[in-house]
MDAnalysis code that builds the backbone (N, CA, C; Angstrom):
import MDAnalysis as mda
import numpy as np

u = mda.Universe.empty(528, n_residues=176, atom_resindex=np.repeat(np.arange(176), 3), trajectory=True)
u.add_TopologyAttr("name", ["N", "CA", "C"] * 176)
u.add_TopologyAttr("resid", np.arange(1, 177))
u.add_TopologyAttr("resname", ["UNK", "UNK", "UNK", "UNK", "UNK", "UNK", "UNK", "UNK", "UNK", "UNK", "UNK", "UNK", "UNK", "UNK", "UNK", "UNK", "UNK", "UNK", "UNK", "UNK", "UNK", "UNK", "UNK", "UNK", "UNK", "UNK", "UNK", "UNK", "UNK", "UNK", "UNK", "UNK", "UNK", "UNK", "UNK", "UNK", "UNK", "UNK", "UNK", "UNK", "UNK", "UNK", "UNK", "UNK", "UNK", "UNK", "UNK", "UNK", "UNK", "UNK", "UNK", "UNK", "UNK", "UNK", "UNK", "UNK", "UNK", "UNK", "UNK", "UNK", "UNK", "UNK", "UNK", "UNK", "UNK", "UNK", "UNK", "UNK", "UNK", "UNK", "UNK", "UNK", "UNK", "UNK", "UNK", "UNK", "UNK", "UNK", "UNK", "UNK", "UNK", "UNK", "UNK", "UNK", "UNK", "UNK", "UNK", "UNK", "UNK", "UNK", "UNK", "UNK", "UNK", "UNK", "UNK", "UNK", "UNK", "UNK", "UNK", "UNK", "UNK", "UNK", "UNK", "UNK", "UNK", "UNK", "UNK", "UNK", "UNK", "UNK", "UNK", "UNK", "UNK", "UNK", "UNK", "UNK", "UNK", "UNK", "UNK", "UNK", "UNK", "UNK", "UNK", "UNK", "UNK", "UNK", "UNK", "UNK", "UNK", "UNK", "UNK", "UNK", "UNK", "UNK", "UNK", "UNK", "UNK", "UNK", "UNK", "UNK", "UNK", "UNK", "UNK", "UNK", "UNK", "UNK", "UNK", "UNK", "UNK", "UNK", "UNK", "UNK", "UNK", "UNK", "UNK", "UNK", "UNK", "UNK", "UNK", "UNK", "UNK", "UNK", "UNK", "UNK", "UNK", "UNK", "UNK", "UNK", "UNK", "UNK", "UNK", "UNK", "UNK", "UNK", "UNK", "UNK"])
u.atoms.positions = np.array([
    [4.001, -14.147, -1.862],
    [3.834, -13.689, -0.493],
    [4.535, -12.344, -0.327],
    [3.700, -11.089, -0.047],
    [4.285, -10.015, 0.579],
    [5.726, -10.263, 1.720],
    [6.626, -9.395, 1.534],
    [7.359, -9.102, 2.689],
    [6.842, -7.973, 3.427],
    [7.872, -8.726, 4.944],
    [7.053, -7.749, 6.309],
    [7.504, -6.245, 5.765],
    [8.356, -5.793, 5.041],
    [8.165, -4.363, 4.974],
    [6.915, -4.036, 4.299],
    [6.276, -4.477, 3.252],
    [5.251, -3.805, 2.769],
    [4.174, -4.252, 3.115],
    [4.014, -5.266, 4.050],
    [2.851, -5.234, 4.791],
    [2.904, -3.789, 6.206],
    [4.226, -4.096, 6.656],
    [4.057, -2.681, 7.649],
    [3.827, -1.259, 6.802],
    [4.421, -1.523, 5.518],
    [3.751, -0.015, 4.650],
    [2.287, 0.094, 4.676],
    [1.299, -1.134, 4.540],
    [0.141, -0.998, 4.261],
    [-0.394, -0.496, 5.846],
    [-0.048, -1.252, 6.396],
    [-0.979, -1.205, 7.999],
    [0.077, 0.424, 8.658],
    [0.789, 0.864, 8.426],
    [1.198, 2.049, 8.866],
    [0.555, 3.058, 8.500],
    [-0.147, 2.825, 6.835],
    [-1.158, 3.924, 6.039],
    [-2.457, 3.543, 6.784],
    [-2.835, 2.680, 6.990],
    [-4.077, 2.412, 7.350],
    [-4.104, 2.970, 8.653],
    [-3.000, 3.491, 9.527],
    [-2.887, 3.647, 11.109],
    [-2.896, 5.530, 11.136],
    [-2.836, 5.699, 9.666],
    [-2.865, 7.085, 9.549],
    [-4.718, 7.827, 8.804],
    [-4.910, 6.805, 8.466],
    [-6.614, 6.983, 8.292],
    [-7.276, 8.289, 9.345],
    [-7.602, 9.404, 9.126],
    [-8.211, 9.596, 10.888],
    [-9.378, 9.615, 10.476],
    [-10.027, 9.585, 11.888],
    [-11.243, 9.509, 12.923],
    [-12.188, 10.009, 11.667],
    [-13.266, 9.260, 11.673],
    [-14.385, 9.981, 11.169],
    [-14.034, 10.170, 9.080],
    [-13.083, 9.649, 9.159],
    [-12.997, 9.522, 7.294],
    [-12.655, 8.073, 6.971],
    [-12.784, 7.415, 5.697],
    [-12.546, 6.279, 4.812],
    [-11.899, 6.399, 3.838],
    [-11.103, 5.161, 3.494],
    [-10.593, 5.136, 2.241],
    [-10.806, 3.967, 1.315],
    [-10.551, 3.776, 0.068],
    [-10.623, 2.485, -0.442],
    [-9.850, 2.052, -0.266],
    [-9.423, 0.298, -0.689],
    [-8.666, -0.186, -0.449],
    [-7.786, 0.078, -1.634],
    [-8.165, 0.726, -2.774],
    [-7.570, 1.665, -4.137],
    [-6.833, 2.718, -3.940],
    [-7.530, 3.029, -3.080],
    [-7.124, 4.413, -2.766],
    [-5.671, 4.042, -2.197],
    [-5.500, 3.413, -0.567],
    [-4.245, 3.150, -0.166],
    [-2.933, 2.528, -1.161],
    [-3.706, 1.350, -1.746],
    [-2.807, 0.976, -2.916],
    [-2.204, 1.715, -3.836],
    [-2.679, 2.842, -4.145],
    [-2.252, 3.750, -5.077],
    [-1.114, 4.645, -4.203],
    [-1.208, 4.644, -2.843],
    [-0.607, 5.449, -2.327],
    [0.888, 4.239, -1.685],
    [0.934, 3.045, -1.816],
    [1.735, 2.409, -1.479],
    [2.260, 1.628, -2.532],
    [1.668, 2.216, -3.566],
    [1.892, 1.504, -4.696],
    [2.097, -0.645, -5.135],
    [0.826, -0.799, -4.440],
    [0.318, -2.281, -4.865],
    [-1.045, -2.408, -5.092],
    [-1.787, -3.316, -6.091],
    [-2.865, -3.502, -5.904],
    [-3.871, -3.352, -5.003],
    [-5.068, -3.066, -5.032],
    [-6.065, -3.084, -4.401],
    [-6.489, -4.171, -3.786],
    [-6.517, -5.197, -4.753],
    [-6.848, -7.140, -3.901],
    [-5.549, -7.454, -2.869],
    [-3.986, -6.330, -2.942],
    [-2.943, -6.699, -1.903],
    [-3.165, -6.232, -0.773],
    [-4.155, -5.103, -1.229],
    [-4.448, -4.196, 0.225],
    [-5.381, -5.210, 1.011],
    [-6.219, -5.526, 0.061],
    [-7.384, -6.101, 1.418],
    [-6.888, -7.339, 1.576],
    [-6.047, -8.401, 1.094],
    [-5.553, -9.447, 1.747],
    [-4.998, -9.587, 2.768],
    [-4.277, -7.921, 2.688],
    [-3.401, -7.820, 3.828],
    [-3.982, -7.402, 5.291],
    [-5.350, -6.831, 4.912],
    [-6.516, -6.261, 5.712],
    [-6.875, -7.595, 6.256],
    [-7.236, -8.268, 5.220],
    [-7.712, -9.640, 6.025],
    [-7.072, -10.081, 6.593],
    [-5.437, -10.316, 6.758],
    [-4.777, -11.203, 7.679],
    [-3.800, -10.412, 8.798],
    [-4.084, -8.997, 8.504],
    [-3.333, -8.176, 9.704],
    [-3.876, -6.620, 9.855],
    [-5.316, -7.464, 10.300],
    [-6.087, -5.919, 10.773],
    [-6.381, -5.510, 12.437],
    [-6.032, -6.870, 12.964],
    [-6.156, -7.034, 14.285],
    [-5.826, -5.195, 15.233],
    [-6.338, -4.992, 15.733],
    [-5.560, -3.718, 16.885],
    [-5.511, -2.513, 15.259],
    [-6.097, -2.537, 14.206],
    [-6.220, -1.286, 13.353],
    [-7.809, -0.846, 13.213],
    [-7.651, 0.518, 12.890],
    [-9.182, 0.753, 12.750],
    [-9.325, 0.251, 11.337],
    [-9.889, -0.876, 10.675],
    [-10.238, -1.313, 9.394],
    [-11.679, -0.818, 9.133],
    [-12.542, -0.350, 9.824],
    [-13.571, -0.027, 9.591],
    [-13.438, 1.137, 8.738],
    [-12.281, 1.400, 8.493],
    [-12.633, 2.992, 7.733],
    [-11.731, 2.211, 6.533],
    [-11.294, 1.438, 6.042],
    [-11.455, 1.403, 5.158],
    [-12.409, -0.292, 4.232],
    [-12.694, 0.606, 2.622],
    [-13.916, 0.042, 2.618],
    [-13.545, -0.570, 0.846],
    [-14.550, -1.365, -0.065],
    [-14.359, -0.885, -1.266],
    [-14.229, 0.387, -1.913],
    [-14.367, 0.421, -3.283],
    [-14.467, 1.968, -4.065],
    [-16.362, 2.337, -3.813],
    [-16.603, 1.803, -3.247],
    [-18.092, 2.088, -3.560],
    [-18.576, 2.596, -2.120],
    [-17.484, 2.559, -1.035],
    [-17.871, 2.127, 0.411],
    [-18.970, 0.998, 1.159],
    [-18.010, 0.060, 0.372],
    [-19.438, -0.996, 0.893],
    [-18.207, -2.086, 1.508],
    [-18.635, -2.941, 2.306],
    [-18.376, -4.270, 3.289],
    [-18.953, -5.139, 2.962],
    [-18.484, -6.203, 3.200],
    [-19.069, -7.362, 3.113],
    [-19.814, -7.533, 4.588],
    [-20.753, -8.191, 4.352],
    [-22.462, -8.357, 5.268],
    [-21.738, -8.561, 6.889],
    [-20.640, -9.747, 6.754],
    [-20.268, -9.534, 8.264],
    [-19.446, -8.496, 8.819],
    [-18.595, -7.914, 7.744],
    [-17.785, -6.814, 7.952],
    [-18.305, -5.293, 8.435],
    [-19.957, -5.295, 7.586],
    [-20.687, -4.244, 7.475],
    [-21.378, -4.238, 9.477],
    [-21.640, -5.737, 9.573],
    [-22.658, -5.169, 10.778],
    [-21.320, -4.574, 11.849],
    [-20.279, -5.320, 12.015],
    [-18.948, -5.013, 12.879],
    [-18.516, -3.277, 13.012],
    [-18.886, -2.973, 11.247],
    [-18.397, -1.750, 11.269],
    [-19.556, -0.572, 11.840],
    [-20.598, -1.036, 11.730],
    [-21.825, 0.124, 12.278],
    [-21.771, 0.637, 13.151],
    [-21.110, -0.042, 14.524],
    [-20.843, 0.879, 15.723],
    [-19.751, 1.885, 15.525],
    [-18.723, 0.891, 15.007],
    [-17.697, 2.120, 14.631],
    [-18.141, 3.516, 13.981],
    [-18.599, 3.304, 12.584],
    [-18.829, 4.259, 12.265],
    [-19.978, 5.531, 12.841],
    [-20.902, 4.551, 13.578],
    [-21.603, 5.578, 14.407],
    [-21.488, 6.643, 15.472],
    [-20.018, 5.737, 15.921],
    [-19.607, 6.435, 16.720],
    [-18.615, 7.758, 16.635],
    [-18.107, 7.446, 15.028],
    [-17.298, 8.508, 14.481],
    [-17.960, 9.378, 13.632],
    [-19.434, 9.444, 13.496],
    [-20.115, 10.261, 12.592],
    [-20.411, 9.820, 11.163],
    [-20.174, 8.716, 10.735],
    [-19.729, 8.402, 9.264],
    [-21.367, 7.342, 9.258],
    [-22.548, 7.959, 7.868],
    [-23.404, 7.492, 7.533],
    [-23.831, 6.714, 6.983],
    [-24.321, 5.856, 7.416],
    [-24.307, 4.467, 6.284],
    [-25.210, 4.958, 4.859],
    [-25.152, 4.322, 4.093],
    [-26.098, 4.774, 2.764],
    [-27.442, 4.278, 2.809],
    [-28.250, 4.780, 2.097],
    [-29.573, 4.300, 2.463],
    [-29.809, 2.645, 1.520],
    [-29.232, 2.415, 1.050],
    [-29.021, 0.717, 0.505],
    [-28.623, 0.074, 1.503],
    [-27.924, 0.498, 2.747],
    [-27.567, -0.278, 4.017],
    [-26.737, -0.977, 3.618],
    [-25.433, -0.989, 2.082],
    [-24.049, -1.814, 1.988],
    [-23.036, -1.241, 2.377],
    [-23.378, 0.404, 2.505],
    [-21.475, 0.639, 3.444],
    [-22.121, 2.120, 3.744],
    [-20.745, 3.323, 3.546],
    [-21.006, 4.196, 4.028],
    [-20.996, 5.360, 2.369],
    [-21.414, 6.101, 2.636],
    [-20.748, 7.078, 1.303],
    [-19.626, 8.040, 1.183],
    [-19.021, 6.800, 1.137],
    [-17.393, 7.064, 0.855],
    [-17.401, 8.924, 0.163],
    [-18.088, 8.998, -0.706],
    [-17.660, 10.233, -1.078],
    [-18.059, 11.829, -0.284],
    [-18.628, 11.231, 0.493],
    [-18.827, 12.222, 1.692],
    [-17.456, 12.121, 2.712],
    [-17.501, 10.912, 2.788],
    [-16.353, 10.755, 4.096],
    [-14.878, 10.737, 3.601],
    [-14.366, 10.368, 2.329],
    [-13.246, 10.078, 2.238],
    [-12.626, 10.929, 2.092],
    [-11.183, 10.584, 2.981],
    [-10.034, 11.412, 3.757],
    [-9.146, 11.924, 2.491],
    [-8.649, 13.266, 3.053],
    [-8.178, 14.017, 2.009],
    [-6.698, 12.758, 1.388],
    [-6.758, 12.539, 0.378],
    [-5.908, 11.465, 0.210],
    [-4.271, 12.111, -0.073],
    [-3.902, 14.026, -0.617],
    [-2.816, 14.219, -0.674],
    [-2.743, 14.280, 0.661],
    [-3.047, 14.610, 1.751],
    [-2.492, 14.828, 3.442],
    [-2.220, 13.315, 3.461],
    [-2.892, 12.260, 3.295],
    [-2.739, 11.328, 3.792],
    [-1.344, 10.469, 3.009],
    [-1.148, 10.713, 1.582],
    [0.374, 10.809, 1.215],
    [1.453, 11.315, 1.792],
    [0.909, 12.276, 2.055],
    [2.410, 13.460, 2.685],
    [2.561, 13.134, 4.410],
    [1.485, 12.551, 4.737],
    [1.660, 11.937, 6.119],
    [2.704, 10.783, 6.252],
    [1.946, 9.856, 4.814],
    [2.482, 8.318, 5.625],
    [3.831, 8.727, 4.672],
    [3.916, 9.222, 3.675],
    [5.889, 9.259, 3.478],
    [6.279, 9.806, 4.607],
    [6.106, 11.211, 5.496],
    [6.742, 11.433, 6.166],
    [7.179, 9.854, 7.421],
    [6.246, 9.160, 7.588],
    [6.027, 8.334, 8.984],
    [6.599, 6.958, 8.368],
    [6.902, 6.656, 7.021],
    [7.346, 5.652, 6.496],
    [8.577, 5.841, 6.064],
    [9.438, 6.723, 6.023],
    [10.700, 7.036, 5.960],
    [11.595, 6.155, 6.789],
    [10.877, 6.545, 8.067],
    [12.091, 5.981, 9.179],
    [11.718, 4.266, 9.201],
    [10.980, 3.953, 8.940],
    [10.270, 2.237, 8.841],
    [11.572, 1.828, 7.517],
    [11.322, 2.450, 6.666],
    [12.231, 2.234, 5.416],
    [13.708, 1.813, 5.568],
    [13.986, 3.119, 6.621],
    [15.589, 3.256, 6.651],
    [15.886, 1.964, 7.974],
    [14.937, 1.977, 8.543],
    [15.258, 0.387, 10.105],
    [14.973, -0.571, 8.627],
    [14.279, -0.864, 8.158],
    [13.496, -2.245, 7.662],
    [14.241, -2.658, 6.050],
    [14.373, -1.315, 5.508],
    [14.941, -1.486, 4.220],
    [16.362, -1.352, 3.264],
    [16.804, -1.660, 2.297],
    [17.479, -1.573, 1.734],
    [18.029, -1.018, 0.401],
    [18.556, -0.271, 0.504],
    [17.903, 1.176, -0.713],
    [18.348, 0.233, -1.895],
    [17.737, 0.963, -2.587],
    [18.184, 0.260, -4.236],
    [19.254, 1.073, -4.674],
    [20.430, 0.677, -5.329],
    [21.360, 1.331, -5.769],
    [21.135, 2.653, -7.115],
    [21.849, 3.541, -7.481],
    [21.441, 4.311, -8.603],
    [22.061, 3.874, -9.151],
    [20.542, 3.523, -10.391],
    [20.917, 2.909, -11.817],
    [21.097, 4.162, -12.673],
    [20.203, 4.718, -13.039],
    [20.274, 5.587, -14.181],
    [18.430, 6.291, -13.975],
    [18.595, 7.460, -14.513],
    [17.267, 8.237, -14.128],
    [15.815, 7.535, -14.713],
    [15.890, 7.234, -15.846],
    [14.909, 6.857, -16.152],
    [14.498, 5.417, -15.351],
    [15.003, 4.569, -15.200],
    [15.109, 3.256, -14.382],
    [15.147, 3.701, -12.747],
    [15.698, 4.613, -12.010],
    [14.717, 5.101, -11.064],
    [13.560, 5.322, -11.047],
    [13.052, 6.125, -12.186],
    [12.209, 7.015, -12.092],
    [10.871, 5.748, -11.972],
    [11.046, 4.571, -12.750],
    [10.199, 3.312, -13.423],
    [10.297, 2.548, -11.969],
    [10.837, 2.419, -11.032],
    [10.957, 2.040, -10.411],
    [10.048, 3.105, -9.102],
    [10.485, 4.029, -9.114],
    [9.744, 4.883, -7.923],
    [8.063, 5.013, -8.436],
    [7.955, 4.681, -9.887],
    [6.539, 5.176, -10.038],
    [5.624, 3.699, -10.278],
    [6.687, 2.560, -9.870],
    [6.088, 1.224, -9.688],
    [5.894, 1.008, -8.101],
    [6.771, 2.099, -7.199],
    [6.100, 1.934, -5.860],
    [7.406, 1.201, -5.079],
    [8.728, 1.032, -5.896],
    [9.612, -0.084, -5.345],
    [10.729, 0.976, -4.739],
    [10.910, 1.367, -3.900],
    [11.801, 1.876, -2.927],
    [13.425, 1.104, -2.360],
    [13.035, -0.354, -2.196],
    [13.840, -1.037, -1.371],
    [14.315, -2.645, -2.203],
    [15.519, -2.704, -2.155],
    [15.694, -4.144, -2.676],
    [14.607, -5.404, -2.003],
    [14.225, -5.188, -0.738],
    [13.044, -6.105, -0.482],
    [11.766, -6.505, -1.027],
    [11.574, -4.774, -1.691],
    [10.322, -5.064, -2.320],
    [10.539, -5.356, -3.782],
    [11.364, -4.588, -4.390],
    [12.109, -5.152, -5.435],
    [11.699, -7.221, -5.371],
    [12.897, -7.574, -4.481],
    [12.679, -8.891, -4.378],
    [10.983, -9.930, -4.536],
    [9.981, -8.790, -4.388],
    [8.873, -9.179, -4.682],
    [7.907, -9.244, -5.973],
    [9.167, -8.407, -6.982],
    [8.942, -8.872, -8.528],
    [9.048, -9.686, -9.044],
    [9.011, -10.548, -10.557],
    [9.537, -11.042, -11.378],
    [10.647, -9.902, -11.865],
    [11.301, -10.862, -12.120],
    [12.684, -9.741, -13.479],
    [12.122, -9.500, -14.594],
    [11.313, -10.477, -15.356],
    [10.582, -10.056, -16.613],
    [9.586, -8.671, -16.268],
    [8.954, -8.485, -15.257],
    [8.308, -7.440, -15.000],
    [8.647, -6.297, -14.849],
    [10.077, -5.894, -14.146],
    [10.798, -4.691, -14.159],
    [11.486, -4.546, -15.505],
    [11.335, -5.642, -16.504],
    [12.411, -5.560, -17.542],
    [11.423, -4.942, -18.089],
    [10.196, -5.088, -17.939],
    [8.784, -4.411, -19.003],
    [9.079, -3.020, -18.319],
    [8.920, -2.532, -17.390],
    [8.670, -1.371, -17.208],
    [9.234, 0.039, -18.231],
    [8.942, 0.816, -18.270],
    [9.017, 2.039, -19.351],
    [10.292, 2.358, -18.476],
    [11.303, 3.224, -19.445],
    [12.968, 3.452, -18.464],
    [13.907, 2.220, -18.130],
    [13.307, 0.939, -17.812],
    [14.154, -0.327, -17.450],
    [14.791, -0.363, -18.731],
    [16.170, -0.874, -18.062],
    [16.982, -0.704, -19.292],
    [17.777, -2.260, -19.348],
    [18.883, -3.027, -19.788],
    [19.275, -4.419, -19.330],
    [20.030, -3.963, -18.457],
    [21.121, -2.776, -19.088],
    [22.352, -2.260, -18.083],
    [21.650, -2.186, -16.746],
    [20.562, -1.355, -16.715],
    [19.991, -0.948, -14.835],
    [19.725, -2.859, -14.392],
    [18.773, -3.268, -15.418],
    [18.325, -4.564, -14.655],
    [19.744, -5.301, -13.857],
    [21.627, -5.178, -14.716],
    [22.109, -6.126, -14.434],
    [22.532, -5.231, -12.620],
    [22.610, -4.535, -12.861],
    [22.617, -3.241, -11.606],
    [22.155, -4.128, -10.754],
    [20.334, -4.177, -10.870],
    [19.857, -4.536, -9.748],
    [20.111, -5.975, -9.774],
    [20.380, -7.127, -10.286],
    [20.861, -8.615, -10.285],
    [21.476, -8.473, -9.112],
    [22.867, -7.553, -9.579],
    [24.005, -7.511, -8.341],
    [23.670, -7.568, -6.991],
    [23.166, -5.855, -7.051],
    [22.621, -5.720, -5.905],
    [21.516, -6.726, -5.186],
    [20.462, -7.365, -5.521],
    [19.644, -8.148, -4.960],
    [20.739, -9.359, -4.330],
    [21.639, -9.681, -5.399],
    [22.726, -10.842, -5.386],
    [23.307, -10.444, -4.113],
    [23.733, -9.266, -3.599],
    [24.765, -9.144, -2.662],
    [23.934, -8.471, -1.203],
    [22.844, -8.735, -1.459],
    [21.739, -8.382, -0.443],
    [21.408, -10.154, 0.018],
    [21.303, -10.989, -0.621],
    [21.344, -12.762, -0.102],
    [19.616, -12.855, -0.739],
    [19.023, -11.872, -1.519],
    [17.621, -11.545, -1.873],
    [17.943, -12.103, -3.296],
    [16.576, -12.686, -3.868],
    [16.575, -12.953, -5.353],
    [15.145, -12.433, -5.778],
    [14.877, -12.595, -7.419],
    [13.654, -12.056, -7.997],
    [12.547, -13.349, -7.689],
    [11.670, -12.419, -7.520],
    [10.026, -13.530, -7.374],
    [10.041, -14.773, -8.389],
    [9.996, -15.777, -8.389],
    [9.926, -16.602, -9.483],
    [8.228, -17.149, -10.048],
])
């Protein structure tokens, strides 16, 4: 199960989507650094009050009930459905994705610093494995296995016992 910080990471990117462009659900994941099937689970159970219509598969397509829901939307924002009638063509519409990085870090900073808990400095390379796995915060951290950060390229045992502590003295443990 996701924690509420990285579900508010996902739906904060998705709140930065604008008008009249799409993204995949790849696309965001890459930019929040989780899977693509985490994005749309999370779509599915907390899209309420977001524009979800703009975002779509890699192909820009919906599923049949998702698709008819989204037609007004998109009609109303300019965005064309394809002539197969399964979504839109994403590669016409989709939103410049570095603005949309440099947006949601700027707007996810302050979510971070209320919601999160920095990870301590281990050592550069074990940052570095860590920032380019997407893990910012001992919370999300907490949403690993330990065998999994121990795989990562740079994880070292010394950094892993680092983060033990720290998760330890946060009342947080590793995913089991």
């Amino acid at each position: 199960m996701a924690s509420e910080l990285t579900i508010e990471r996902v739906l904060t990117l998705v709140e930065l989507v604008p008008r009249g462009r799409v993204v995949s659900y790849g696309d965001l994941g890459a930019i929040v650094g989780i899977g693509p099937r985490q994005v749309g689970s999370f779509m599915a159970n907390h899209s309420e009050g977001l524009t979800w219509w703009r975002v779509t598969n890699a192909a820009g397509d919906l599923p049949r009930d998702l698709l008819d829901r989204a037609r007004p939307h998109w009609a109303d924002e300019g965005i064309l459905v394809k002539r197969n009638g399964l979504g839109c063509r994403i590669a016409d519409y989709r939103a410049d994705l570095d603005a949309l990085a440099t947006a949601y870090r700027a707007r996810i900073a302050e979510t971070l610093e209320r919601m999160g808990t920095a990870i301590p400095h281990t050592s550069n390379p074990a940052a570095r494995a860590l920032a380019a796995a997407g893990v910012t915060t001992l919370e999300e951290l907490s949403e690993w296995r330990r065998a999994d950060v121990l795989a990562l390229h740079g994880m070292g045992p010394k950094a892993l016992g680092m983060l033990d502590a720290a998760l330890d003295d946060a009342d947080l443990s590793w995913r089991t």
